[in-house]
Phi, psi and omega in degrees: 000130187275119170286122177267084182243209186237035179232016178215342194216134168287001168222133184292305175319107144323316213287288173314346195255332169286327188301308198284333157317293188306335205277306168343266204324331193291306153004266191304357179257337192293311185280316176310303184327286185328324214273308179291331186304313180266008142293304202313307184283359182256339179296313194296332149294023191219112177290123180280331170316291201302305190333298186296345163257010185282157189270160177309294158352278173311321182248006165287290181314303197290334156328302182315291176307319179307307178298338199275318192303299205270289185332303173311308170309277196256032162064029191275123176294063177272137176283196146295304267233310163273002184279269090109277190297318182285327193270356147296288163003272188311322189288347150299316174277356157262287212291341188216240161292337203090218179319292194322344210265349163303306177289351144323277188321304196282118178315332180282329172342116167236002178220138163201119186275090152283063144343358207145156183317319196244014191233091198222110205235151166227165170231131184237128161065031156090016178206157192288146153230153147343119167217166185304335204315152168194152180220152214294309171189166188333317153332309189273315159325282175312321155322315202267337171291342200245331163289306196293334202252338178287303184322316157289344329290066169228156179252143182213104148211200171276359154292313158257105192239036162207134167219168151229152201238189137248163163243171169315344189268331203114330189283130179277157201228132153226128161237151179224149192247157167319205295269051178251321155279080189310340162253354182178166179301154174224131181251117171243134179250140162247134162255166204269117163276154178250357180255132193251064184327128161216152191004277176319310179308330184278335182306323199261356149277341160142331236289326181205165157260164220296324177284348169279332149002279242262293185330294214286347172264346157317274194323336160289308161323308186258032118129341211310180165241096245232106192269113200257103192251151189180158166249219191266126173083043159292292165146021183319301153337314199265336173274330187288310167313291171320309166296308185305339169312283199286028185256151187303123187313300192332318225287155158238139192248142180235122175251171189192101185245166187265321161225174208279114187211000188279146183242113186232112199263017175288157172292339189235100202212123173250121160252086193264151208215135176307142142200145218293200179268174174291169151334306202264007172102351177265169128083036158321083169278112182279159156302323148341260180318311149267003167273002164266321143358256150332337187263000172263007204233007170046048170292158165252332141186168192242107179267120193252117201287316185208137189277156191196000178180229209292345162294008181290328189270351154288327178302280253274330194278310187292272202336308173301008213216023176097005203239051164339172171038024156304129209210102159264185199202152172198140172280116161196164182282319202218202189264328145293324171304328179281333167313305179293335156314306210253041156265307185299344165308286191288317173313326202285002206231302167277052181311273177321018171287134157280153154327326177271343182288321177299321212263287205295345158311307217279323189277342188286318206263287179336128199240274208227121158252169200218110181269098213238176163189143178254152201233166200312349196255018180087345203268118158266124170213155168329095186296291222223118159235135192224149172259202189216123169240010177150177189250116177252129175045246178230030170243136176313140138243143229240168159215118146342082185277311182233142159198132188281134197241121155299154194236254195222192187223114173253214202268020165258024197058018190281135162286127171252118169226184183213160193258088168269125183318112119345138198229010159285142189280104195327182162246006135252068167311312190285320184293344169300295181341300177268013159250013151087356193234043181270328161305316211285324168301318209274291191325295159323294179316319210271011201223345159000000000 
């Protein structure tokens, strides 16, 4: 039988200890009232016109004093602290996200997930966590979605009930709406990072070692064509961005995203970005349409952020055609998985293609793939780089250049591992040759 004292419980009483939850909850349903009454009567005092040209700083003060005004007037039992707090609120949700814009502002952020009024997930450091965030209700949800989607001049209801956005920062947006998202509006955010990682940064985050660095800024320096596979929040972007470092300021690069998030610090740089329909159902721009675009824009090379349908046979086409040092991305698990992916790609745009005609396109265009994956300890790093070495009967053959081996676990739960090297002579050997670095590759390999 369980003892109440006052060495095991701060209340000796069952009875007392139910009693006092409930007056809690009651509190706490009592301060929500308090809380909406007195949105509701400081909304009604507020020119919306004037509000939305107000600088944020500046229309947060005058909330403040309004809530402070009225909170007084009518005597509501509020702290500072919680007054505070509503008129942020509020200067969020007319000037910004609503909820979303702390978490916008913080820098550690790199994803945020609205699940529901009470359900707001972010990823910090490569693993999900849980947060205080809260939105009044589905609504107030759907409200701060509908806003992110006018900024582009697109509609999200339940006739259109998915869109992807950009915000102004760069950062992608997908919302899906009822009844397709069956409990509440669901908001997923990528944010646009602003720290612009390169090689070194990445060696001293975990992500490779110094000699696979050195191989994948070798394979940029000499033009290969470098297919970068991963699945979502690997970290594809962010290795495509670190390799586009080493490509030559001379160069002219045209890029083609569906929406824009590659930081390419070279000067001669095009950038083009899809665009969805319109209101009336129009005026679609495919990746497709522009990158046959691009291939008329007298590129030197071409960056596709993600291949992702019937343009992989357009990639493939470029790549074959003179437009050396290409550089994509594709959602896949291992480095065979991305061939079959983009076979399958190109079948959905060529039906009267065969299958051995696609693999020589594919072995033709292709140099090197690149494998990132993020793994339970949060850490992104480089699995695999396999080269394309060539067509046996009718299977691709691949040769292992790098492929990362587990080890061990230490004891903050961080993955320890080593790199094994490959000893075959690449089969573009020769193009190391004429850009002079093929020792500096031998060199790379042995340090791997």
């Amino acid at each position: 039988m369980k003892r109440f004292g006052r060495r095991d419980q701060l209340v000796s009483d069952p009875a007392v200890a139910a009693d006092q939850f409930a007056q809690g909850a009651l509190t706490a349903v009592q301060t929500a009232m308090r809380v909406s009454e007195l949105r509701a009567r400081a909304l009604k005092r507020i020119d919306p016109a004037v509000a939305v040209d107000m600088p944020a700083a500046e229309l947060q003060r005058q909330l403040e004093h309004i809530i402070h005004e009225i909170a007084n007037d009518a005597r509501y039992e509020l702290s500072a602290r919680e007054q505070n707090r509503l008129a942020e609120e509020l200067a969020n949700d007319m000037t910004g996200y609503g909820p979303l814009e702390s978490l916008l502002r913080d820098a550690t952020v790199t994803d945020i997930m609205v699940n529901g009024p009470a359900s707001v997930y972010v990823e910090r450091a490569g693993k999900l966590e849980r947060t205080a965030i809260r939105f009044r209700d589905a609504d107030h949800i759907a409200a701060v979605a509908q806003k992110i989607a006018a900024r582009v001049g697109r509609r999200i209801d339940e006739s259109s009930p998915m869109v992807d956005a950009r915000l102004a920062d760069g950062s992608r947006v997908n919302v899906i709406f009822p009844p397709l998202a069956i409990d509440s509006p669901c908001i997923s955010i990528r944010k646009f990072s602003r720290q612009r990682l390169d090689f070194p940064a990445m060696v001293e985050n975990g992500t490779m070692s110094a000699g696979l660095a050195r191989l994948l800024g070798i394979a940029a320096r000499c033009r290969l064509n470098v297919l970068i596979s991963g699945g979502t929040g690997s970290g594809k972007t962010t290795l495509l961005n670190a390799m586009s470092q080493m490509i030559d300021n001379n160069e002219r690069i045209i890029s083609v995203e569906d929406a824009a998030e590659l930081q390419l610090r070279q000067p001669h740089v095009i950038r083009l970005e899809t665009r969805p329909n319109n209101l009336e159902g129009q005026g679609a721009v495919s990746q497709r349409e522009l990158l046959r675009n691009a291939l008329r824009m007298r590129p030197d090379r071409i960056i596709l952020g993600e291949v992702r349908g019937e343009e992989a046979f357009d990639m493939l086409q470029a790549m074959n055609t003179g437009h050396d040092g290409s550089i994509s991305t594709v959602h896949a698990n291992t480095t065979r998985d991305a061939l079959t992916r983009i076979e399958n790609m190109v079948q959905m745009g060529q039906f009267n293609l065969p299958s051995r005609a696609i693999r020589s396109q594919i072995v033709g265009a292709l140099d090197l793939i690149v494998q990132i994956e993020r793994m339970r300890d949060g850490v992104r790093r480089v699995t695999q780089v396999s080269e394309i070495c060539g067509l046996e009967g009718d299977v691709i053959t691949m040769n292992d250049l790098a492929a990362f081996e587990f080890d061990q676990e230490d004891p903050q739960g961080r993955i320890i591992g080593h790199y094994v090297s490959g000893s075959a002579r690449p089969s573009f050997l020769r193009r190391l040759e004429y850009f002079g670095l093929d020792r500096a590759w031998t060199t790379a390999m042995q340090t791997a």
